[in-house]
PAKEVEX-885422 format. One record per atom (N, C-alpha, C, O): x, y, z; residue in one letter; atom name; residue number from 1. Coordinates in steps of 0.001 Angstrom, whole numbers, padded with zeros to 6 digits. Layout:
{{X Y Z} "A" "CA" NUM};
...
REM end
This chain:
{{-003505 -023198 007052} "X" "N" 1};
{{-002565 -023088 005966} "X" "CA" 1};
{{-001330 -022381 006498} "X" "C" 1};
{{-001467 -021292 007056} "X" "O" 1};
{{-000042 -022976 006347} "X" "N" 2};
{{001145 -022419 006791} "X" "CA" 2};
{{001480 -021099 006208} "X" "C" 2};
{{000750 -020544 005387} "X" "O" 2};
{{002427 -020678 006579} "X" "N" 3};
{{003273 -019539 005379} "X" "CA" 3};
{{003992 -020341 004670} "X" "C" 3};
{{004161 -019732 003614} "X" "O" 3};
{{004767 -021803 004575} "X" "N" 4};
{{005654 -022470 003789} "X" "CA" 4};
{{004443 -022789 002133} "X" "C" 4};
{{004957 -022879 001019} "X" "O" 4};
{{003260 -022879 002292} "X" "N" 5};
{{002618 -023271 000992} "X" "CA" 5};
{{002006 -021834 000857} "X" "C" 5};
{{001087 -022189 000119} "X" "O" 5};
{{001832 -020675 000979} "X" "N" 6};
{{001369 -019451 000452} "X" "CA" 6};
{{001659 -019005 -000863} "X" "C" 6};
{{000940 -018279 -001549} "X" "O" 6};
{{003096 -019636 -001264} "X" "N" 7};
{{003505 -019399 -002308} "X" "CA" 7};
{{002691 -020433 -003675} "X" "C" 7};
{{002600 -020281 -004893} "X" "O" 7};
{{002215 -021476 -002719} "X" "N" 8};
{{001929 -022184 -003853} "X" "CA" 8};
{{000359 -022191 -004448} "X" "C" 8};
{{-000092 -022492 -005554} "X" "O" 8};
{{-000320 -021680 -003098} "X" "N" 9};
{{-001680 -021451 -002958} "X" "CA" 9};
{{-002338 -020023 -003918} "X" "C" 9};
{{-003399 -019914 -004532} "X" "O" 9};
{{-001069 -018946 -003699} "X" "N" 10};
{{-000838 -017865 -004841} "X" "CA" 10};
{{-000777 -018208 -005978} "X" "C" 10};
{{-001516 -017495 -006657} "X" "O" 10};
{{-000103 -019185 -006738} "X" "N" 11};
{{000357 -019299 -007712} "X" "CA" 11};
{{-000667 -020042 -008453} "X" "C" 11};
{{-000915 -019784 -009631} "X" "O" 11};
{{-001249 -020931 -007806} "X" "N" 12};
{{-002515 -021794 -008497} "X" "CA" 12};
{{-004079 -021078 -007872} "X" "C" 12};
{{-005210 -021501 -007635} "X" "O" 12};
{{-003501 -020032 -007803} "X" "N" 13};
{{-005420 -019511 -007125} "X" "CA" 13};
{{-006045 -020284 -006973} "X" "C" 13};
{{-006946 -020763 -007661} "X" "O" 13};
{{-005434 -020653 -005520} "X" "N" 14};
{{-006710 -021810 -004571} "X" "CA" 14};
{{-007279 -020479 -004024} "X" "C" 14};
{{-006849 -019373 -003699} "X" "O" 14};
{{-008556 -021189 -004090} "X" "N" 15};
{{-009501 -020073 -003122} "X" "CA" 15};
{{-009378 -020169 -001555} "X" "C" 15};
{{-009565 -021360 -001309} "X" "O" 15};
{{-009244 -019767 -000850} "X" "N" 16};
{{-008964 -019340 000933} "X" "CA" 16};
{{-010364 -019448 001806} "X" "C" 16};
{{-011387 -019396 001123} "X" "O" 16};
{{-010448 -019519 002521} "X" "N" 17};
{{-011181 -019914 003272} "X" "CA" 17};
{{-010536 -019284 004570} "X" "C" 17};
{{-009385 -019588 004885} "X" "O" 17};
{{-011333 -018354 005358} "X" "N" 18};
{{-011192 -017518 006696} "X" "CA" 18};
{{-012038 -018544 007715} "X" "C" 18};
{{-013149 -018926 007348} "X" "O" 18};
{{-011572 -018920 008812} "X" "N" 19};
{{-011659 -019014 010299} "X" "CA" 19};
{{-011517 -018037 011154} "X" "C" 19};
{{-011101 -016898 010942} "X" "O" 19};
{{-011982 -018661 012419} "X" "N" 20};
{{-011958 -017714 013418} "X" "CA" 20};
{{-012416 -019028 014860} "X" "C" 20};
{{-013525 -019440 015202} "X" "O" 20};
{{-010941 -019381 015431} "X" "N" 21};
{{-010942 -019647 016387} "X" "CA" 21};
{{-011588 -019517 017510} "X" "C" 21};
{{-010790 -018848 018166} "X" "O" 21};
{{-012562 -019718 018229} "X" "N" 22};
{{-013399 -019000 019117} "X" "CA" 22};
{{-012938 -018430 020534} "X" "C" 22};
{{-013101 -017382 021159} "X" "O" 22};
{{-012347 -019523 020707} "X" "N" 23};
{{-011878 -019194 022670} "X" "CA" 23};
{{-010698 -018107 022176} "X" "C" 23};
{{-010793 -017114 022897} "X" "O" 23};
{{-009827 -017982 021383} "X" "N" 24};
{{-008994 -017426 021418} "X" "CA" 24};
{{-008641 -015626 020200} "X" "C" 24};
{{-007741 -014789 020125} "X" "O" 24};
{{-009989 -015879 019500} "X" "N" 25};
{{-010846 -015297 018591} "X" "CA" 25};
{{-009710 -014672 017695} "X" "C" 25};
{{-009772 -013566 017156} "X" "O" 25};
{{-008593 -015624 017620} "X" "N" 26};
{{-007702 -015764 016437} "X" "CA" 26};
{{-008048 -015999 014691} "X" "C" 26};
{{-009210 -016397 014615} "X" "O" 26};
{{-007641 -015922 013784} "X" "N" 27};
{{-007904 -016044 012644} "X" "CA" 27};
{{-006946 -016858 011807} "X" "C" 27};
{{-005844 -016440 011455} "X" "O" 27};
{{-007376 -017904 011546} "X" "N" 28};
{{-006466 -018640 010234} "X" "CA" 28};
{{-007210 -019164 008905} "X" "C" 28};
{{-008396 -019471 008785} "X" "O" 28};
{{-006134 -019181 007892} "X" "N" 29};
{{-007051 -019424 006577} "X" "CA" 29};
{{-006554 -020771 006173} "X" "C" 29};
{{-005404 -021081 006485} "X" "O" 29};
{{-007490 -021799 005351} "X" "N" 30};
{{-007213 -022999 004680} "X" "CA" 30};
{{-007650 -023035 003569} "X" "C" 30};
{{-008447 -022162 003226} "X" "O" 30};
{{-007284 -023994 002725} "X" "N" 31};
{{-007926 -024430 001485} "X" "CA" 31};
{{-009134 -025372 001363} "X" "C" 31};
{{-009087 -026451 001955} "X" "O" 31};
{{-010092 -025077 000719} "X" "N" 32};
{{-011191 -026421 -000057} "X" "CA" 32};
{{-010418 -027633 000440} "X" "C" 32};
{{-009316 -027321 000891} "X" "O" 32};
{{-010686 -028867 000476} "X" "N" 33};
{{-010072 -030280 -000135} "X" "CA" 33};
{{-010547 -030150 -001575} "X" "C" 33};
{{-009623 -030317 -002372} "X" "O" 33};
{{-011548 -029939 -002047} "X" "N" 34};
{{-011561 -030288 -003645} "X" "CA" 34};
{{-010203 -029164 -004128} "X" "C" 34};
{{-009926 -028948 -005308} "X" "O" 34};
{{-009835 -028852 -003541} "X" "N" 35};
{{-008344 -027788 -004277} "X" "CA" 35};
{{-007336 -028769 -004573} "X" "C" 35};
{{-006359 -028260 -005121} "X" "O" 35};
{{-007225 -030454 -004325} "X" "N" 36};
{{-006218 -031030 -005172} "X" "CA" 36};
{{-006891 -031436 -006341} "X" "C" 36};
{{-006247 -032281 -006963} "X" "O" 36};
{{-008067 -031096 -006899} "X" "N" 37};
{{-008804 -031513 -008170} "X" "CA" 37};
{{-007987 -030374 -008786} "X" "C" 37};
{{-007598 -030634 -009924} "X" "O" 37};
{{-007615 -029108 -008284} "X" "N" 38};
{{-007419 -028003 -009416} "X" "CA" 38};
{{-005832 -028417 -009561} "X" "C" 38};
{{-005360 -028083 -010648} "X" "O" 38};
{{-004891 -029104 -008639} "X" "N" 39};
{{-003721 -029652 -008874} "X" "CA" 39};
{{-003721 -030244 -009985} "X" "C" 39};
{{-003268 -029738 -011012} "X" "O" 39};
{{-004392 -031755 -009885} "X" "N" 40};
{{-004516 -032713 -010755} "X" "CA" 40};
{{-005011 -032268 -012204} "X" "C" 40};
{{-004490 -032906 -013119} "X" "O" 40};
{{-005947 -031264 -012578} "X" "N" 41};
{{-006652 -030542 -013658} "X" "CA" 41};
{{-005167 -029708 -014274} "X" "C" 41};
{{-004844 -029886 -015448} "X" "O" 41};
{{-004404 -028882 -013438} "X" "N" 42};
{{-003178 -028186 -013942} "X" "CA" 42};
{{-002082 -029421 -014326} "X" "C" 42};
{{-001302 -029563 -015268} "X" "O" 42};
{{-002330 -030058 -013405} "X" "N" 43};
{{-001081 -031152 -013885} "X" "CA" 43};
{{-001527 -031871 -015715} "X" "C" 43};
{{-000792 -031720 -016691} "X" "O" 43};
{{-002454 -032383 -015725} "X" "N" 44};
{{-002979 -032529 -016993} "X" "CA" 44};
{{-002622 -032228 -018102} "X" "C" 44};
{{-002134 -032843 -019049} "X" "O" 44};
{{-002945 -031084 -017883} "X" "N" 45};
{{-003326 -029760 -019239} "X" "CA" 45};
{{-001934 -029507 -019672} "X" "C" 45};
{{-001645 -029484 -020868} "X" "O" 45};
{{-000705 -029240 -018352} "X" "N" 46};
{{000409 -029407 -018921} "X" "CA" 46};
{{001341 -030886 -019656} "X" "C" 46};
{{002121 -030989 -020603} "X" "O" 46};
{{000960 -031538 -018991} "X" "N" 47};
{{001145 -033218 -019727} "X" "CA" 47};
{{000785 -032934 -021282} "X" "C" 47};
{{001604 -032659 -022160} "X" "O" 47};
{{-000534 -033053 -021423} "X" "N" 48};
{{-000857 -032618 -022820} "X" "CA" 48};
{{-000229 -032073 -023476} "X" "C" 48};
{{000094 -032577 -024551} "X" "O" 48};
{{000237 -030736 -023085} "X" "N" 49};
{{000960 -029735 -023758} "X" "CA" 49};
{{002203 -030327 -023748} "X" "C" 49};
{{002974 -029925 -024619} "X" "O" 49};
{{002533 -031027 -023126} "X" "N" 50};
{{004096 -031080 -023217} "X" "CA" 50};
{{004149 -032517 -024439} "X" "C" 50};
{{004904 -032629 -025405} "X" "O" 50};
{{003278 -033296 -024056} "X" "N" 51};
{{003080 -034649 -025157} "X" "CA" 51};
{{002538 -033817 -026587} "X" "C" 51};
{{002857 -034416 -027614} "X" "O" 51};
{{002056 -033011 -026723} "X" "N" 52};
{{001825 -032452 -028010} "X" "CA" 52};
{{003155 -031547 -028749} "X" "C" 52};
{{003258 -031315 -029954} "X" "O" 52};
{{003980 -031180 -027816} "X" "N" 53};
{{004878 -030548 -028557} "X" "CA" 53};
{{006083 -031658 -028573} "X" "C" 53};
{{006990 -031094 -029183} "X" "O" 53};
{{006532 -032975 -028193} "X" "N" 54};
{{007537 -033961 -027931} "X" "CA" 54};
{{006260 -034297 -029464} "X" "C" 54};
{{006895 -034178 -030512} "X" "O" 54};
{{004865 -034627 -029716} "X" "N" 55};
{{004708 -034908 -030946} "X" "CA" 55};
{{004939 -034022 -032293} "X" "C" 55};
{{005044 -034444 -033444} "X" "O" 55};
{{004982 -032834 -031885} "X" "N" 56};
{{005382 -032254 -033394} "X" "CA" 56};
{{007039 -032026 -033623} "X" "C" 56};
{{007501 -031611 -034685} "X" "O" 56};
{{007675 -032297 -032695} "X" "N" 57};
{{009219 -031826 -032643} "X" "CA" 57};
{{009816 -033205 -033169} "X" "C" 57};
{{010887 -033118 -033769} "X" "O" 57};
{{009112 -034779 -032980} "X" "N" 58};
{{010070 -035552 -033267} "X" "CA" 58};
{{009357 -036475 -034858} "X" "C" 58};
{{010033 -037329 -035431} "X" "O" 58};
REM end
């Protein structure tokens, strides 16, 4: 996981995941793959919300 998506990985509490490189016994962190289900689940919920209030406003 870069530093350019940290911000985004914060913001939707993806859960992290620690490595540890062996030969070089470095450390980097990634995301799940099921972490674009929690994209797609947020994307949703706001759709909804946004189609429910475009239904009571017009």
């Amino acid at each position: 996981m870069g530093q350019d998506v940290e911000p985004i990985v914060f913001k939707y509490r993806f859960v992290t995941e620690f490595h540890q490189y062996q030969p070089t016994k470095q450390y980097w962190k990634s995301i799940p793959r099921d972490s674009i289900q929690i994209i797609w689940g947020n994307a949703d919920s706001q759709t909804k919300m946004r189609e429910n209030m475009m239904r009571y406003q017009g």
